[in-house]
N, C-alpha and C positions, 0 to 999 in steps of 0.2 A: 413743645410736642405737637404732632397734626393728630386727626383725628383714626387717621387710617394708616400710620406708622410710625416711626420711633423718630429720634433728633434726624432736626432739619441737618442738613449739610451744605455748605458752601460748594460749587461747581466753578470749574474756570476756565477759559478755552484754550485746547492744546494749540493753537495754531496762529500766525500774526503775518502768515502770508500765504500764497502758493506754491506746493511743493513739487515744480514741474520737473518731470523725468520724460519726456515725451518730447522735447524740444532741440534744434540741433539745425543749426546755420552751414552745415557741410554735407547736407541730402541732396539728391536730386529733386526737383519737380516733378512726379509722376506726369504720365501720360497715360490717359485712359480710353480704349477703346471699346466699345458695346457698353455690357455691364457686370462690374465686377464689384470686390469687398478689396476698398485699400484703409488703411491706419493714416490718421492723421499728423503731422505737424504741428506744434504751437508757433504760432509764428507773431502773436502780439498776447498779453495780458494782465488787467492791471483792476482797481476798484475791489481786491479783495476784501468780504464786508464777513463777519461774525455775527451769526443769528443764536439769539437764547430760545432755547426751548423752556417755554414755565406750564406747570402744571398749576390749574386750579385744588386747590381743596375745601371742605364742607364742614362747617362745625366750631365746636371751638371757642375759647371765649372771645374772641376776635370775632366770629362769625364766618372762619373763612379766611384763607388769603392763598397768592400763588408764591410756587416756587421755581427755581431754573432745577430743570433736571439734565440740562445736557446743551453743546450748541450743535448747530452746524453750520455750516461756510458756502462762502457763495464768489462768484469771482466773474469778470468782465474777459471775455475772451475771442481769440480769434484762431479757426483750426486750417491751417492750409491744406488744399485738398488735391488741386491736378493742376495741367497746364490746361487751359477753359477755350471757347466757352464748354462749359458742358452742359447735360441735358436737367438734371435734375438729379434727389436723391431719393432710394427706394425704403430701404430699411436700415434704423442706426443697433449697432452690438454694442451695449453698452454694461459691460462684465461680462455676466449670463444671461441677461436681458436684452428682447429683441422687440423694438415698438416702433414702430412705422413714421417719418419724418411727416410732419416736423416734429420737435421735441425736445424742451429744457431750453425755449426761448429760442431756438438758433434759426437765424435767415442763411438763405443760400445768395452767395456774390457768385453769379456766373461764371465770372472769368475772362470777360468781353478785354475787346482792345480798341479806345480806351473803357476805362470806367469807372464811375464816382465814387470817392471812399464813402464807408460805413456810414448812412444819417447817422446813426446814434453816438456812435465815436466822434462826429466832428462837433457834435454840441458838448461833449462831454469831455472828450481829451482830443481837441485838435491836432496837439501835435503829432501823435499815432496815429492820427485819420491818414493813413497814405493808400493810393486807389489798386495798390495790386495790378496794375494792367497785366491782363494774361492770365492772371491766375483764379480759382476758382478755390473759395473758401466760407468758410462759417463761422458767423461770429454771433455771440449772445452776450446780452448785457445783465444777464442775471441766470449764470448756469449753475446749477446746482450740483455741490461737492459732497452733497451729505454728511457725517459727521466726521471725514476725514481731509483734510488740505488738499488729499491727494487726486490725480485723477483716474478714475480706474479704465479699465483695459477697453477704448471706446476702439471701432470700426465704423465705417457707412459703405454701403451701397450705394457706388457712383454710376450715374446714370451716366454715360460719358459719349466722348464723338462718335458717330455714324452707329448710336447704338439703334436698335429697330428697324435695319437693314438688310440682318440675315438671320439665321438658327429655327430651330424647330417652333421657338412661341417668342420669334421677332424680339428679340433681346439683345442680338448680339451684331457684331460689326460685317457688313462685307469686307472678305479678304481683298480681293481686289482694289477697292477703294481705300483701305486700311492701308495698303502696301505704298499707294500712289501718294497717299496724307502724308505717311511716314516718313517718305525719301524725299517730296519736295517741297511740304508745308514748311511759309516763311519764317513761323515763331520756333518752332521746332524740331526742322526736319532733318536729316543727314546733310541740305545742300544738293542734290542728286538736282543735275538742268530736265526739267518737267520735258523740254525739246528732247532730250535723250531715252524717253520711256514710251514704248510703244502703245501707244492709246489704242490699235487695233487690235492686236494682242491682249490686250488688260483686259478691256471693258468689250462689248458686244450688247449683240440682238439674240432672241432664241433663235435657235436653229444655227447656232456659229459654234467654230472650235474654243474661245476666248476662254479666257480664267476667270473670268467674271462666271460667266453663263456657267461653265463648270463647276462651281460650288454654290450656283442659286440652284442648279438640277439635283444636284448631293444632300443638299438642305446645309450646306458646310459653313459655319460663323464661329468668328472668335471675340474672345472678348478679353483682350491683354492688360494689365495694369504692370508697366513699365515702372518699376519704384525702385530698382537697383543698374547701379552703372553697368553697361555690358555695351559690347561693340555692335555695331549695324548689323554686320557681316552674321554673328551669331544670330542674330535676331531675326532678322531675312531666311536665311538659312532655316531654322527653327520654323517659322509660319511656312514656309512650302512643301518643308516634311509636313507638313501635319495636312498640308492640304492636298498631297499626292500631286506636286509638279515641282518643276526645275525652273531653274532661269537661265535665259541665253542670249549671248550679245548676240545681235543681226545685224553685220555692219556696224554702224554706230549709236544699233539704239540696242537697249536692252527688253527682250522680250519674256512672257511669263506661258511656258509649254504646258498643260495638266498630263499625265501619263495616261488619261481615262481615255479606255479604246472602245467602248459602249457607247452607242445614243442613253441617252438618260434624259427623266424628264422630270421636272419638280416645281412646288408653285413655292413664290416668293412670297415675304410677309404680307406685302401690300395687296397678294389673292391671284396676280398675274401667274399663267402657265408657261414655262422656259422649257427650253431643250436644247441639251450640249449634242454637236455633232462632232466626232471628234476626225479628224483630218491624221487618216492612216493607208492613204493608198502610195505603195513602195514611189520612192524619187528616179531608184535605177535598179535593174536588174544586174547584178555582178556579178561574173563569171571568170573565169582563170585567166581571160582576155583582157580583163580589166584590171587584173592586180600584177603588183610590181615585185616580185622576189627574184633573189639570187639562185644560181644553181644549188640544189639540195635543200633548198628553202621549200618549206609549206607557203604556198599562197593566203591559205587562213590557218593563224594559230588557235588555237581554242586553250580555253581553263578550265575547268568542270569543278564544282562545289561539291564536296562531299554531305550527302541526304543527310547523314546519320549526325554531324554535326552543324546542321542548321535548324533555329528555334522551331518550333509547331506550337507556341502560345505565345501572343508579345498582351505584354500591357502596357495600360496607360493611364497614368496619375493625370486624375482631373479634379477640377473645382467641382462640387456637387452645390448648384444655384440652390435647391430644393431643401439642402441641411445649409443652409450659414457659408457657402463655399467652402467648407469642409473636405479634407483630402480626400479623393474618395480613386480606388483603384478598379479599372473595370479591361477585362482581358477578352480576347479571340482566340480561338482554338481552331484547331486542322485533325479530326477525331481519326481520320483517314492516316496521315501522318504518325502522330501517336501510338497506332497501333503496331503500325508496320517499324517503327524507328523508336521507337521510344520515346517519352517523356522529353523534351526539349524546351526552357523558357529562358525565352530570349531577355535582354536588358529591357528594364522600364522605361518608357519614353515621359519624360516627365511636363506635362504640357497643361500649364494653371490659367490658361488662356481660353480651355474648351471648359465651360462651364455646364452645359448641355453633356448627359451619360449618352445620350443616344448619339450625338457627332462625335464623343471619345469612344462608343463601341465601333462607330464606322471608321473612325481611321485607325483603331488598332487592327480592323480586320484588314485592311486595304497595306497596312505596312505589312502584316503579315503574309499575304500573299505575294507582298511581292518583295520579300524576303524569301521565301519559302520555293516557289516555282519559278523564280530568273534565277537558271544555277549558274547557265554556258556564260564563256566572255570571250567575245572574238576578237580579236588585230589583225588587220591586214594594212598594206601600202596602196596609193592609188598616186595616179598622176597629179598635176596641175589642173587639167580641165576637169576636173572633180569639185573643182574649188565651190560651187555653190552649195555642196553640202555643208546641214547644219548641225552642231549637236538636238537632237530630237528627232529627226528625220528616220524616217523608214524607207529602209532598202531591204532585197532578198537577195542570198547568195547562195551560189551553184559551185558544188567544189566538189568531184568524184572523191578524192582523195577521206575527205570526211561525209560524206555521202550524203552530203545537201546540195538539193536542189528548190531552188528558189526560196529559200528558208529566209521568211523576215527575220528583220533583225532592226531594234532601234541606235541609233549611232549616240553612244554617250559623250567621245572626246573625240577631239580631230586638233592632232598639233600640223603645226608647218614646219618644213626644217630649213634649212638658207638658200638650199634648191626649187624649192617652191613644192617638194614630193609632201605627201598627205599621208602620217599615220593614224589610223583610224583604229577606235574601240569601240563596242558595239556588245548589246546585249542582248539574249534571244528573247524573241516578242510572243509569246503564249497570248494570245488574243482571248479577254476574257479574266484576267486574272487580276488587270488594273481595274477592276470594276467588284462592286461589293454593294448591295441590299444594306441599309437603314431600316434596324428593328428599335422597335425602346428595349432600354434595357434597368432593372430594376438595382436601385442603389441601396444605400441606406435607408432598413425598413422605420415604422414609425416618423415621429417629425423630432426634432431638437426640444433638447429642454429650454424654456424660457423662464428664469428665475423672474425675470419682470411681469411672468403672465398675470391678465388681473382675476381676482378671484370670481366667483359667483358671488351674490348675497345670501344672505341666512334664507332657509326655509322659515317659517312661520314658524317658530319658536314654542317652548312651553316652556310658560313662566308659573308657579305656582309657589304658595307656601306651604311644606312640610310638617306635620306634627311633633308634638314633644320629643318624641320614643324616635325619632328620625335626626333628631338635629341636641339630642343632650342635653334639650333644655333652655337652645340658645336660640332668640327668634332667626328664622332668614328664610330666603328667599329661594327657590333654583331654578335655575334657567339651564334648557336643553335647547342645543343647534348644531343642525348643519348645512352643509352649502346646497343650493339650490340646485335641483336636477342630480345629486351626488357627485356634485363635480370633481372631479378628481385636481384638483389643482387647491381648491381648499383648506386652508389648515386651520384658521379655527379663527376666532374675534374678540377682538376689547371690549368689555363690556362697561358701559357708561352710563350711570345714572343723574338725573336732576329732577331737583323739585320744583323747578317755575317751566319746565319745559323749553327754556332756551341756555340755561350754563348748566354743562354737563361736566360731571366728574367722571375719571377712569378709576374702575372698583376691582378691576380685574383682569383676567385673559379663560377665554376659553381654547383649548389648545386640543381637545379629540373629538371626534363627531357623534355626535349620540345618533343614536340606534332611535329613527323616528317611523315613523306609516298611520297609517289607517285599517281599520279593520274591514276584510275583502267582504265579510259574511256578516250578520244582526248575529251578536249574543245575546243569546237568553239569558235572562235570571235565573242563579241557583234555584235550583228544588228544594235544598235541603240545607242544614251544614257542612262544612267544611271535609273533605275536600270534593270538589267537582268535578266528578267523575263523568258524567250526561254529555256535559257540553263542550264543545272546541272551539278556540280563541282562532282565529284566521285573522291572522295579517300579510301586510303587504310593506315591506318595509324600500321598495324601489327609489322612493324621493331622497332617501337617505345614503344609498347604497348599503345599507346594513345587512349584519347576519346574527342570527341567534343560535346558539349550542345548549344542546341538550342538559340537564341537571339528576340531580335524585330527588324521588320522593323527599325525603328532609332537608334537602335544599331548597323546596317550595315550601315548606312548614315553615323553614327558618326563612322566608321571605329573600334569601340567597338569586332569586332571579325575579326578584321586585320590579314591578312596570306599570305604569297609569293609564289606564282607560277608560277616556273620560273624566270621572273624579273618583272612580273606584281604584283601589291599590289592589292589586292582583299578583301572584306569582304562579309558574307552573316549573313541571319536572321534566317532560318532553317537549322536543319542538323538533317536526317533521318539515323538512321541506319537500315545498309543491313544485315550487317554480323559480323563476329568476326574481332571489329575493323575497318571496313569498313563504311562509310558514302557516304549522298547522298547530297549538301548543296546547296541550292535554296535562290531566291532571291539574286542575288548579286549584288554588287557592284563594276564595273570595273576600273582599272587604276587609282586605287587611288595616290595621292601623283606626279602626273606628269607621273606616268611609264606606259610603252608602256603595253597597252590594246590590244591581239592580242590571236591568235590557239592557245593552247599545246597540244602536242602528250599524248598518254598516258604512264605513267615511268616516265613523269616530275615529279620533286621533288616539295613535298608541306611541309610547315612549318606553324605553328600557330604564331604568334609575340605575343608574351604577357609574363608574369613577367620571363618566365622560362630562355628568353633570357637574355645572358650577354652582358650586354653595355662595350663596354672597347673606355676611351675617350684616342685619338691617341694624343700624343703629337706634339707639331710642326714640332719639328727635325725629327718624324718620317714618316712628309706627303710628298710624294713623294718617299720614301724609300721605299725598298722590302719588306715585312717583312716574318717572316719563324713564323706558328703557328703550339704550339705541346697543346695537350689535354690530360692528365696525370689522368686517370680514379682511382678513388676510392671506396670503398664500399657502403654498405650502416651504414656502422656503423663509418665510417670514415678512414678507416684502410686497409691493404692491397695496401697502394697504388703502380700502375702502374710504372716499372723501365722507367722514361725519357725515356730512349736509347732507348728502343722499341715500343715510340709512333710514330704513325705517322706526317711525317712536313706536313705544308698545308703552300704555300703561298699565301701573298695577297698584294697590291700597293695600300696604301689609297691614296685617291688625294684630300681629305678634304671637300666631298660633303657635311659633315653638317653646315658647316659654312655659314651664312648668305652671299649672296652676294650682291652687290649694288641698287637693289633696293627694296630687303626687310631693308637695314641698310636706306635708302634712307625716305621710309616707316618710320621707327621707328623713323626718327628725325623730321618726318612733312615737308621732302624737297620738291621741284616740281619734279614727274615723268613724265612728257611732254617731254621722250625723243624718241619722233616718232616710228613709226611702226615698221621701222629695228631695231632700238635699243631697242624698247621695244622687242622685240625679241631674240637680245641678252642679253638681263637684265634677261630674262628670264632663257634664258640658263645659266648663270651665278650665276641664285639664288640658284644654287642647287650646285654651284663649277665647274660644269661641261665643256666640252668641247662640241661636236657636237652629241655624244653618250648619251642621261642622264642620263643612267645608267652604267656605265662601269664597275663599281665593286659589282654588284650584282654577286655574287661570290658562287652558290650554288655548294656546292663542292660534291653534288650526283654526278652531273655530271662532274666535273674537275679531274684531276687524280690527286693523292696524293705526 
């Protein structure tokens, strides 16, 4: 038998390896560009080690010994992350817990080509030491499983290629550059010949039409994590919608058009000032001279989109950086449209690339408009010496018949047929509509829960011992806490005691917050007997976050709203609030329980007694001893808890006030108490354990130093 529980029990560990579910030789290598949230890989793991948990205990005719209360597991591992090198890592998601790299041992292998395997692996298991070239991965040689084999639901924030090149707070990739890596970078690219990509087109100076310059003036960056097979073709496609341009062979090279018909101007992360100019002055003027129809042919056919069936709200699924990259939807509206046509919402644009709500609110407005106002679609025929037009190109056409004149139009498609003649499709250019304003826009309110969050430490505690009439008869101790500044994250502390001040034993848990403060105002000393009516208790209960509710009259007779202040026991039947967390409590009841009824200044420390306190019953061996108390804070979720070493020690000397003394045991057997006025005096004093002080170890450690 231990001293602070019933039979020992045997423990034994569930576990004799690792139970990988996360592991899989038939993924891809992601590719990561800016910065995003991908899941990892196991792609090596080995040194699974079993740790006992033993509990000290105190007492005993042994004196003392430990037991295993539990194991948990530990394991040598390796997470593959991207194709490398990459930048770095920002935050790991580990369950519900989110703490900042590094973290549980693990180094970052960049991803370089070449590059040295793991130090730690090659001293320890060479033949797994193999160097990864290219890949960018994480490995620890002592990660921790906690008490499960398993590995729980981990993420990282991968800092990845060309991240800090574009987006609103330099996070995320230039499209341009991203496009150019993609199609003819040598570890990974499509294969696309770097000689076939129009580098004037791509990239620029301010003041040019480029694709570059075009989304540094938008504020426009993506940040893609590539982690599922899918064709070029989609993918391409996918980043130009999102970035409002097309791509177009010219000749032999493939060029990158933006639709934006506006000068715009925007500064880039690095602080520099850019300005897209866009290149919209018509190539030809077309007139009925210039198009090729048959008799009874229209020169231009037209198609008109019907208003009433096209969207006036698009949205767009984005990553929210801000929550955990968390799905987050954010939409554009046409209030103008809406009204006149109805309610229209168009299909989701699904795009986990824009991390950034304010570049997902600019390109849902920017699809939407031009969704919404390019209804017309023209066809016409042109000759051979037309041939230099390009799909993008702006021309105006003049046609009585539909009653344009010089009406731009941008040229979408141009086939050839085996005559060399030109059919051309073309869309009407509302100048002004390719263009869209960058506002913030507000996502998911508050922040994410983090189970991993660490807690505050205790406030400064009240440790005292209770009287007979409080505790049954039985000596102990209580201690009242809560977390520092009322932190909301908080859930309550293991409370540990020892008697040499360095082996502590766990005596407990505290698990609610007591209702702590100081008094805002000096109370005075009753006047009189019981009850106090004159005077009012002001507290401030804000360090705690507490609140107090009002009672009855014989809820304070019946000491029903019991509180210590100072070393007087007090209750009252009102409690008025003044303020945030502040009260005012009337009616009281003074000196309850034998304790000195007297001033207090105002800053004395006040405590509520009720369930939140921990009773801890002193053993005997321990009354008269010092005792050293640590309070070992934990979350609210259970977790995170407080390193020992860095709590604070509180002492305290029980002297075993709650133990009956002689003449309440005297009382309880029916004896004679006739023992005169001095001795009933000292019986008195003796009922409570005490000496000449009756309270000695009201022990409110607001005011005692730690």
């Amino acid at each position: 038998m231990s001293l602070f529980g019933g039979k020992k029990r045997t423990v034994r560990p569930d576990y004799t390896g690792l139970q990988v579910q996360t592991s899989s030789s038939a993924l891809p290598i992601p590719i990561v560009y800016g910065t995003n949230r991908i899941a990892p890989n196991v792609i090596w793991s080995d040194g699974f080690q079993t740790h006992a948990q033993r509990k000290k205990h105190a007492g005993g005719k042994g004196g003392g010994g430990r037991s295993v209360t539990g194991y948990t597991y530990s394991t040598w591992i390796m997470f593959g992350l991207a194709e490398g090198p990459i930048q770095g890592i920002g935050e790991v998601f580990n369950g519900q817990s989110v703490t900042p790299f590094p973290t549980n041992f693990l180094s970052l292998i960049s991803g370089a080509t070449p590059q040295q395997p793991w130090a730690p692996a090659m001293a320890r298991y060479p033949a797994a030491a193999l160097p990864y070239n290219g890949t960018a991965y994480l490995a620890s040689p002592y990660f921790d499983l906690g008490s499960s084999a398993t590995i729980a639901s981990i993420a990282f924030e991968v800092v990845g290629r060309l991240a800090g090149t574009a987006g609103p707070l330099g996070q995320d990739a230039d499209p341009a550059a991203m496009i150019s890596d993609f199609l003819t970078n040598a570890q990974y690219g499509v294969g696309f010949p770097a000689a076939a990509l129009s580098g004037a087109a791509l990239f620029g100076a301010s003041g040019d039409a480029s694709y570059q310059t075009y989304c540094a003036a938008l504020g426009l960056g993506l940040s893609p994590a590539l982690t599922d097979a899918e064709t070029a073709n989609a993918i391409l496609s996918r980043w130009l919608k999102l970035t409002n341009s097309a791509a177009v062979w010219s000749g032999a090279l493939l060029k990158i058009v933006p639709y934006g018909d506006q000068a715009v101007t925007g500064t880039t992360p690095s602080g520099a000032t850019v300005t897209y100019v866009p290149t919209i002055t018509p190539v030809y003027d077309l007139t009925d001279d210039d198009f090729l129809f048959a008799d009874g042919e229209d020169p231009v056919r037209i198609a008109r989109s019907d208003p009433y069936g096209l969207p006036n709200v698009q949205r767009v699924e984005c990553s929210d950086r801000s929550h955990g990259y968390s799905s987050t939807t954010v939409e554009a509206r046409d209030q103008g449209a809406i009204e006149r046509y109805g309610l229209k919402v168009g299909g989701t644009i699904t795009a986990r690339e824009i991390c950034a709500l304010s570049t997902g609110r600019l390109v849902a407005q920017l699809a939407l408009q031009r969704t919404l106002y390019i209804r017309n679609t023209f066809a016409f025929r042109l000759s051979w010496e037309f041939c230099l037009l390009e799909p993008m190109d702006i021309v105006t056409l003049t046609d009585a018949g539909l009653g344009l004149a010089r009406a731009p139009v941008r040229i979408t498609a141009i086939e050839e047929d085996e005559d060399g003649l030109l059919t051309v499709t073309a869309e009407e250019f509302p100048r002004g509509t390719a263009t869209a304003p960058a506002y913030s826009v507000v996502g998911a309110t508050g922040t994410g829960i983090d189970r991993g969050k660490a807690p505050a430490a205790v406030n400064a505690p009240l440790i005292f011992e209770p009287p007979a009439a409080l505790t049954a008869g039985v000596p102990q101790v209580w201690v009242a806490a809560s977390g520092a500044n009322a932190d909301p994250f908080w859930g309550g502390a293991n409370v540990w005691v020892s008697r040499d001040g360095a082996t502590f034993v766990e005596v407990g848990t505290i698990t609610d917050t007591a209702r702590q403060g100081v008094l805002s105002a000096d109370l005075p000393a009753p006047a009189g007997a019981n009850p106090d009516r004159g005077n009012t208790l002001w507290v401030d209960l804000a360090r705690s976050g507490g609140t107090l509710a009002s009672g009855t009259e014989a809820d304070a007779r019946n000491a029903v709203t019991l509180a210590l202040v100072g070393q007087e026991l007090v209750s009252y039947a009102t409690a008025t609030l003044t303020g945030s967390h502040a009260y005012g409590l009337t009616y009281l009841e003074r000196g309850l329980y034998g304790s000195p009824a007297g001033a207090h200044p105002a800053g004395m420390p006040f405590t509520r007694l009720d369930e939140a306190v921990f009773r801890y019953s002193v053993p005997a061996a321990y009354i008269g001893a010092t005792l050293t108390v640590k309070l070992q804070s934990f979350n609210i979720f259970g977790g995170a808890v407080q390193d020992l070493a860095t709590c604070a020690a509180y002492t305290v000397t029980p002297i075993g006030s709650g133990r009956f003394g002689p003449l309440a045991e005297a009382l309880a057997l029916g004896s004679s108490t006739d023992l005169g006025r001095a001795s009933q005096a000292a019986a008195r004093e003796d009922d409570f354990g005490l000496a000449s002080d009756p309270y000695p170890n009201f022990l409110d450690l607001g005011l005692a130093s730690a």
